[in-house]
C-alpha positions in Angstrom: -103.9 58.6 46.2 -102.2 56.0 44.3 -98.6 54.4 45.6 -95.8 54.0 42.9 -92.4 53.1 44.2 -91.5 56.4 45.5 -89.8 58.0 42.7 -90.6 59.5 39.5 -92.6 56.5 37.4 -91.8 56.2 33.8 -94.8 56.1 31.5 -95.6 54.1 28.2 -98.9 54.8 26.9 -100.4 52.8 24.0 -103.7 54.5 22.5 -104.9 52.5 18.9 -107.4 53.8 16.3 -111.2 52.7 16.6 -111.2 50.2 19.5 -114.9 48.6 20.7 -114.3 48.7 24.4 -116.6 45.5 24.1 -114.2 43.6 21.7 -111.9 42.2 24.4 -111.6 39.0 26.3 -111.5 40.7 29.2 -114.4 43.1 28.7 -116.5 39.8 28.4 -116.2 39.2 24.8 -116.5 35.0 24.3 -115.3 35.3 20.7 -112.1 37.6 20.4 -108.7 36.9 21.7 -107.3 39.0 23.3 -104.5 37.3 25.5 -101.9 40.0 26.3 -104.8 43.0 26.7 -106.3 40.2 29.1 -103.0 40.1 30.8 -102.6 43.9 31.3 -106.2 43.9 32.5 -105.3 41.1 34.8 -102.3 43.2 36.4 -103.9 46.5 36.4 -107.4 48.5 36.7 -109.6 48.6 33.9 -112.0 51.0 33.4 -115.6 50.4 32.1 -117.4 53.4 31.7 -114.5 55.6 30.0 -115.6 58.1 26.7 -114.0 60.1 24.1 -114.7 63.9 24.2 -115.5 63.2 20.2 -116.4 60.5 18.4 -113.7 61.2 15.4 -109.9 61.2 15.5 -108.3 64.1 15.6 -110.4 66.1 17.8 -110.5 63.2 20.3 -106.9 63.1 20.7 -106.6 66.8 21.0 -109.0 66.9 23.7 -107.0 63.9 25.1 -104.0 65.4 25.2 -105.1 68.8 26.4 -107.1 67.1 29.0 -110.2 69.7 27.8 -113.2 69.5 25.3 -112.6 69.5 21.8 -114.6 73.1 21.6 -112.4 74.0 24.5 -109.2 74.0 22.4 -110.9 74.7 18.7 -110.4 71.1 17.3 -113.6 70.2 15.4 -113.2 68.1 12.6 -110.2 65.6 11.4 -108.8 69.1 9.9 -108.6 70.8 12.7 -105.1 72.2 14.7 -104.7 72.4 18.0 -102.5 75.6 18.5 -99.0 75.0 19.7 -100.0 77.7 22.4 -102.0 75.3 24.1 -100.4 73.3 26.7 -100.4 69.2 26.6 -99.8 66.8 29.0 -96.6 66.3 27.2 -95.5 70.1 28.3 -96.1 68.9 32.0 -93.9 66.5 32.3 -91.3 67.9 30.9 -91.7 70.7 33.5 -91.3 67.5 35.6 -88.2 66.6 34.1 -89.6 63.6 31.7 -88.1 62.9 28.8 -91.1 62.8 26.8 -91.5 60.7 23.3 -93.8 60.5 20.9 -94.1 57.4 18.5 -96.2 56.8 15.6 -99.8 57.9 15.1 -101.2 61.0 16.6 -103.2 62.5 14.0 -101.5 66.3 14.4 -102.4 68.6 12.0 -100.6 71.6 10.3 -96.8 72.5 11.7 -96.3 71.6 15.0 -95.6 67.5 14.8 -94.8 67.5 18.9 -96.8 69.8 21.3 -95.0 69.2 23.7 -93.1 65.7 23.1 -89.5 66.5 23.3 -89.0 64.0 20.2 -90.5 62.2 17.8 -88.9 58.7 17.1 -91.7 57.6 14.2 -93.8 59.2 11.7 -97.9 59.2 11.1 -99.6 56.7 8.8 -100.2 59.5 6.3 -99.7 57.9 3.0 -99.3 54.0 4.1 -101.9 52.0 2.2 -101.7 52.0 -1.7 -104.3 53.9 -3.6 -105.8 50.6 -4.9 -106.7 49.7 -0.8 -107.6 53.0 0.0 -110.4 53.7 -2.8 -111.1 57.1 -3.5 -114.8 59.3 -2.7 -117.4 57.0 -2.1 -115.1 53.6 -2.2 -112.6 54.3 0.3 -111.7 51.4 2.3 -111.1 54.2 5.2 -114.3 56.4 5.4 -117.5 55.5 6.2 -119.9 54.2 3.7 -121.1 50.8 3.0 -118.4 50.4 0.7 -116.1 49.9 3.6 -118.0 47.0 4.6 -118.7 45.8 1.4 -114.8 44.7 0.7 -114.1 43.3 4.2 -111.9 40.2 4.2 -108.1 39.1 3.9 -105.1 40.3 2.9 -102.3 42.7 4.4 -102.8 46.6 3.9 -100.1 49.6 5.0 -101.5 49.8 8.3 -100.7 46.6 9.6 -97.0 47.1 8.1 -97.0 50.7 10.0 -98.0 49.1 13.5 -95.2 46.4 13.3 -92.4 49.1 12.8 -94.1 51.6 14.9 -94.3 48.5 17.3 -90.2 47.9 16.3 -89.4 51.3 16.9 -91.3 51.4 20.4 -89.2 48.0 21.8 -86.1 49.4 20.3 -86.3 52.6 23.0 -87.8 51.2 25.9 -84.5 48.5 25.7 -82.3 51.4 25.7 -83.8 52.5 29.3 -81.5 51.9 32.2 -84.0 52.0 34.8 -82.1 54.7 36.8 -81.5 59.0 35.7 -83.9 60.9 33.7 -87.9 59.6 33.9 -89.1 58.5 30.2 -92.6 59.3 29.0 -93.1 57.4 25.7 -96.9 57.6 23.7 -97.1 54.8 21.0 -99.7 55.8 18.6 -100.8 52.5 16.8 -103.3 52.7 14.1 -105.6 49.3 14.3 -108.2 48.4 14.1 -109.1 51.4 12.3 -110.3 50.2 8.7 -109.8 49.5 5.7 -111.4 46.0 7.4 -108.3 43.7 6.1 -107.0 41.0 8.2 -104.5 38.4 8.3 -106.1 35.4 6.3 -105.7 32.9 9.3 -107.2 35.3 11.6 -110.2 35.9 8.9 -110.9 32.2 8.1 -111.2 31.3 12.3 -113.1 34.2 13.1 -116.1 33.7 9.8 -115.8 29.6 11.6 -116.8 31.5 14.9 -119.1 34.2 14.2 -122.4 34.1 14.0 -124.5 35.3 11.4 -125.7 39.1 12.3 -129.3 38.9 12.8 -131.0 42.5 10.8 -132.4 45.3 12.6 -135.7 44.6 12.7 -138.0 47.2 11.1 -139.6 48.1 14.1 -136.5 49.4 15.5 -136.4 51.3 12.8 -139.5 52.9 13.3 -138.9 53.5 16.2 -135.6 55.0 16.2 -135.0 58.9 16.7 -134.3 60.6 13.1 -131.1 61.9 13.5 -130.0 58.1 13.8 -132.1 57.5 10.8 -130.4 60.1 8.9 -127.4 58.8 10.2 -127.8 55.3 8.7 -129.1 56.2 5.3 -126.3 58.6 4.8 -123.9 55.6 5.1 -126.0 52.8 3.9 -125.6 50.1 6.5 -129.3 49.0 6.3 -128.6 48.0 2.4 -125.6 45.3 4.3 -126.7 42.0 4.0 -125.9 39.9 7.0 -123.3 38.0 5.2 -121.1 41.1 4.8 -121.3 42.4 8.2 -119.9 39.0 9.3 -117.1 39.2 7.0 -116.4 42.7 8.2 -116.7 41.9 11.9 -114.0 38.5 11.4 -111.9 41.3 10.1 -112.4 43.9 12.5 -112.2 40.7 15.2 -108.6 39.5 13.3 -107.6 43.2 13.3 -108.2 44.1 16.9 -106.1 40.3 17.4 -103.7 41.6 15.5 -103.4 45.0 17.6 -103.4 42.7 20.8 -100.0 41.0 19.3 -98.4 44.6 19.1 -99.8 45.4 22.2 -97.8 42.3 24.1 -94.5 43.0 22.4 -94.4 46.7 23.8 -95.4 44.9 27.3 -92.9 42.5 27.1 -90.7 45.0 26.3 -91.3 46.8 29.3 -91.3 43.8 31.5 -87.6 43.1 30.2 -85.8 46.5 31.2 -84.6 47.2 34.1 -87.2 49.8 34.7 -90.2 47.5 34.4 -91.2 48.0 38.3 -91.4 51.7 38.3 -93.2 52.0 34.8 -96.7 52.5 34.4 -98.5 50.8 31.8 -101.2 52.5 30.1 -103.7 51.2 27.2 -106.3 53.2 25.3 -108.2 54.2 22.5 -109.1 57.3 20.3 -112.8 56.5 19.9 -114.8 53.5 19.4 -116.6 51.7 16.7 -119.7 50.4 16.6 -118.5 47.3 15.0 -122.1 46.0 13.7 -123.9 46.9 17.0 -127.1 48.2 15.8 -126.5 47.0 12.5 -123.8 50.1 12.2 -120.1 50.5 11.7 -116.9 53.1 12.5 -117.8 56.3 14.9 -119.1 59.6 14.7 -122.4 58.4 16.9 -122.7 58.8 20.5 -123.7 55.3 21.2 -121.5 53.5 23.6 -119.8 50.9 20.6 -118.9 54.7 18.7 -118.2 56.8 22.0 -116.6 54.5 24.6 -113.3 53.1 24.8 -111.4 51.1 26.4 -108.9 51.9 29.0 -106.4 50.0 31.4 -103.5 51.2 33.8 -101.0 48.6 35.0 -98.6 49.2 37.3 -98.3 45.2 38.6 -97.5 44.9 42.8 -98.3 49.0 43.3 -102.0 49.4 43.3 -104.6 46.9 43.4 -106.2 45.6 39.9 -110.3 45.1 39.4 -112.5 46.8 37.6 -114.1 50.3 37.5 -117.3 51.5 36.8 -117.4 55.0 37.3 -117.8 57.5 34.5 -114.3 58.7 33.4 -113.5 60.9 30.6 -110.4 60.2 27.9 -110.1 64.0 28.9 -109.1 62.7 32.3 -106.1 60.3 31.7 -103.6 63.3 31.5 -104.3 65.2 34.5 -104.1 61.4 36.2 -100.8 60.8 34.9 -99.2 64.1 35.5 -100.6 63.7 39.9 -98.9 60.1 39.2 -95.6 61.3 38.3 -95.6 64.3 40.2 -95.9 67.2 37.4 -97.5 70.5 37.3 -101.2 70.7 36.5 -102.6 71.7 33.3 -104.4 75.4 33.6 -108.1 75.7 33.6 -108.8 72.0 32.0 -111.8 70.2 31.8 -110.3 66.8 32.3 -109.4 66.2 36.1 -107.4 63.1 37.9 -108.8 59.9 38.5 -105.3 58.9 40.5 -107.5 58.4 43.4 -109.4 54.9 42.0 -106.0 53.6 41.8 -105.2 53.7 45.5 -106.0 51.5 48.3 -108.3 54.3 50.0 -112.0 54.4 49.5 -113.0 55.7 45.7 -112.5 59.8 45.2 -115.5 61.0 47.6 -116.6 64.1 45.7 -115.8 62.0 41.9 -119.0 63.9 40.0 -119.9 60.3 37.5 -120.5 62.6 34.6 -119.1 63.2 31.3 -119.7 65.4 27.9 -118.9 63.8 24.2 -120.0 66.4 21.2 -119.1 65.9 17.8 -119.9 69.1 15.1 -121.3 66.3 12.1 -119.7 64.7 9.5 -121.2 63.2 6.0 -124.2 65.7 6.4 -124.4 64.7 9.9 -125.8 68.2 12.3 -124.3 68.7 15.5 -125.0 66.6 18.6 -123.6 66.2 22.4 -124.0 63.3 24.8 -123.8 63.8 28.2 -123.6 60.6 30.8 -124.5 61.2 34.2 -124.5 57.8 36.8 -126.5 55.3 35.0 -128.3 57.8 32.6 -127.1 59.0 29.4 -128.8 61.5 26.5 -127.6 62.0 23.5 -128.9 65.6 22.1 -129.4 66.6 18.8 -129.5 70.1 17.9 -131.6 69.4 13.9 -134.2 67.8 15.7 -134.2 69.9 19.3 -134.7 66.6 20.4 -132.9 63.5 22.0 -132.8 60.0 23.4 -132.2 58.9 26.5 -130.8 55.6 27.9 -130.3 53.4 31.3 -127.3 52.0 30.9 -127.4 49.8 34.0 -130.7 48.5 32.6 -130.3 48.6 28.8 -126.6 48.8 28.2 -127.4 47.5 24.3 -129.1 51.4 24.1 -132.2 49.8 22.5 -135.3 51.2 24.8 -135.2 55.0 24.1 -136.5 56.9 27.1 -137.4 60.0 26.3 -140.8 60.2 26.1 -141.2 58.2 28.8 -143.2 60.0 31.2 -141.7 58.9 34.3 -138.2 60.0 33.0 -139.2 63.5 31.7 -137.6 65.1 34.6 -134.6 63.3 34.1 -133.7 63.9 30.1 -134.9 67.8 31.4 -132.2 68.0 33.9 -129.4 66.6 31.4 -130.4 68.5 28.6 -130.2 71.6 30.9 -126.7 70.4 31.5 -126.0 70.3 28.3 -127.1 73.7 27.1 -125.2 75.0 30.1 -121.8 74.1 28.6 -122.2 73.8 25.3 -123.7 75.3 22.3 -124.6 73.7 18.8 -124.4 77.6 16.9 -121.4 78.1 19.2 -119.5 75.6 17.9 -120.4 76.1 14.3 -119.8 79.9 14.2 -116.1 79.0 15.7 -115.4 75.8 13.1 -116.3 78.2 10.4 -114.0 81.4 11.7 -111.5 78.6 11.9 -112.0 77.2 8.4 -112.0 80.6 6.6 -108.5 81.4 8.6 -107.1 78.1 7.5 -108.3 78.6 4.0 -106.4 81.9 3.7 -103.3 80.7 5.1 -103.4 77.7 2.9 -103.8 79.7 -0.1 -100.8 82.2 0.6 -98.4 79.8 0.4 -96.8 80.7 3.6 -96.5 79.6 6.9 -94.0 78.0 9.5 -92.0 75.2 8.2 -93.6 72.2 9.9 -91.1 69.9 12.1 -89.6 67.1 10.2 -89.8 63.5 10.5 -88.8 60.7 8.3 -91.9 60.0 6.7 -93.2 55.9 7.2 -92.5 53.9 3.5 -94.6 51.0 3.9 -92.5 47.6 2.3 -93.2 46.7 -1.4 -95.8 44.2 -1.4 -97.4 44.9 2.4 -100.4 46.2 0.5 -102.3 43.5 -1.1 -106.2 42.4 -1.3 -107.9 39.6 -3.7 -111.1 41.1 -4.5 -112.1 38.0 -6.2 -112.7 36.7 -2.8 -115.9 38.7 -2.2 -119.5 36.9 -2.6 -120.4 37.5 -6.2 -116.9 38.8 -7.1 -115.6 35.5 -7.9 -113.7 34.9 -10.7 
């Protein structure tokens, strides 16, 4: 087991929006900087192979913070509630006596704003970026369709202005710790690099100097390629992106993620300055990936590793060794791993269970099974699907086709040499596929979504309910939203 200091550690946990494990200088990335996530990384253990339950926001973070699959707690879609009957992480440690505080994004829908955090010090984004930058049904600077990419370039939007207060209002609390009393738990819900894909000029112009141009998926990829993904792509359009716009959009999402790195190292600072810095563990995650132009694609909702894996480091500098660690970890896992590190009640009959045990000086967690679901319900037209890694193998199932792909990730961690009907792997992608229909179901989780939707549909329409939990709602600053679309290839004036 991991050693802290003896007593109760405080906690700060920072989790962004749509973070490329890859796109970090210390994940190997030659391009992006990343100084103060290379620091963390550099004073802590970072994780390699770490996924989201789901590859979309607000199921993810539900199954994040109730350490159990999304199906597990009814979250299926970006509507979705998770009931206030369902314990968090949150609810732990304040059984454990933890002040616990929430700040900025979480993505909770319907009335409850807390599960479980004792306060909420900042809002959600909801509402920051003007209606000119956010675009509306197939030109929204937020969703996914080629659109997104399309308009990639410089400029300031709402969600940078959110980050820095949410950023603001993070410092301001951890300064008012006095390193002695009551334990603090504090979740800082930052929003980049989620699109719309608007960077700081400066940022923009060094990254387009440094990146090269995209090469095209070559058309016999595309042949080759299982349907679903095919599907996939021409529901969205990326294969109509010229290489010139995905490199504008990746020195954007490149300037964003720089920019998240510069919130990142004022929280850490922050943290560093109070007199609680050596008893407080410093955690960093993400929500989800994005692909980020790997495979010519963008944003999540995929099971490859760019849309499915995130990143994930735990600092707590002079208390555990630091390294790297390759097993297979679920975001599902990084609640039952905080509540063994501060000493709290387990969750109930949860998925997720503690990795405190890579932490420690002892050998790695003997019986650690190196396996790990993702599903995800569709979105855009998209039909259900569920990944399932397992050691170095991975298959991603997809219930239209019955069918799947399967990948060595040791020896093909690009994804591009599908398995499956490989006859020397058939008993392989036999054996996870019978994993997969063991725990989860494709009809299953359609027949609850759609229970779920008709009893959300008639509650909406009554005009009743419980009075949601107030908190001052986030105003962006006049001017913070602003994009010359004269800039864009053939937009000129």
């Amino acid at each position: 087991m991991a050693r802290t200091t003896g007593s109760q550690p405080n906690i700060v946990l920072i989790i962004s929006d749509q973070h490329n494990a890859n796109v970090m200088g210390c994940a190997g990335n030659p391009i992006v900087r990343t100084p103060n996530l290379d620091a963390l990384d550099g004073q802590g253990a970072r994780f390699t192979n770490v996924y989201c339950p789901y590859p979309l926001c607000a199921p993810s973070r539900a199954g994040f913070l109730a350490a159990s699959y999304p199906s597990e707690v009814g979250a299926f879609d970006n509507s979705g509630t998770l009931s206030p009957q369902t314990p968090t992480f949150a609810h732990a440690l304040a059984v454990a006596g933890y002040e616990t505080v929430l700040c900025g994004r979480m993505h909770f829908i319907g009335p409850d704003q807390l599960h479980g955090f004792g306060k909420r010090i900042h809002a959600d984004c909801g509402g920051t970026l003007s209606p000119e930058i956010r675009g509306s049904g197939n030109n929204r600077t937020t969703g996914q369709s080629k659109y997104a990419v399309e308009v990639a370039g410089y400029g300031t939007t709402g969600y940078q202005a959110f980050d820095d207060s949410v950023t603001e209002t993070a410092c301001n609390d951890i300064s008012s710790w006095t390193g002695d009393g009551q334990p603090h738990c504090l979740v800082v819900g930052l929003i980049l690099p989620h699109n719309p894909l608007i960077c700081s000029r400066p940022l923009f112009d060094r990254y387009m100097e440094e990146i090269p141009l995209p090469e095209p998926v070559s058309p016999a990829y595309l042949d080759a390629l299982h349907p679903a993904m095919r599907n996939w792509r021409a529901r969205r359009g990326v294969d109509e992106l010229t290489p010139e716009q995905n490199r504008r959009a990746l020195a954007a999402y490149y300037g964003l993620v720089t920019e998240l790195d510069g919130n990142v190292g004022r929280i850490v600072r922050a943290v560093r300055a109070s007199p609680a810095a050596e008893n407080t563990i410093i955690v960093y995650c993400s929500d989800h990936g994005d692909m980020a132009c790997e495979h010519g694609m963008w944003w999540k909702s995929s099971h490859y590793d760019g849309s499915a894996r995130v990143p994930l480091i735990v600092s707590l500098p002079g208390h555990w060794p630091c390294g790297r660690n390759d097993a297979v970890i679920s975001l599902i896992d990084v609640g039952p791993t905080l509540l063994e590190l501060a000493g709290a009640p387990p969750l109930p009959d949860v998925s997720g269970r503690s990795f405190a045990g890579f932490l420690g000086d002892d050998a790695p967690i003997p019986d650690w099974p190196d396996e790990v679901y993702s599903e995800y319900i569709g979105l855009l037209g998209d039909q259900p699907a569920c990944m399932v890694r397992c050691g170095p193998w991975k298959l991603n199932y997809y219930h239209e086709f019955r069918s799947c792909q399967l990948f060595n990730m040791d020896q093909d961690p690009g994804e591009m040499h599908d398995r499956a009907q490989d006859p020397d792997c058939r008993k392989i992608a036999a054996d996870l596929q019978d994993r997969i229909h063991a725990r989860w179901s494709a009809e299953r989780m359609l027949n609850d979504a759609e229970r779920q939707n008709r009893a959300r549909d008639l509650i909406r329409r009554s005009g009743t309910g419980p009075a949601p939990h107030s908190v001052a709602p986030f105003i962006p600053p006049d001017g913070c939203n602003r994009f010359d679309f004269s800039q864009l290839p053939g937009h000129g004036p």
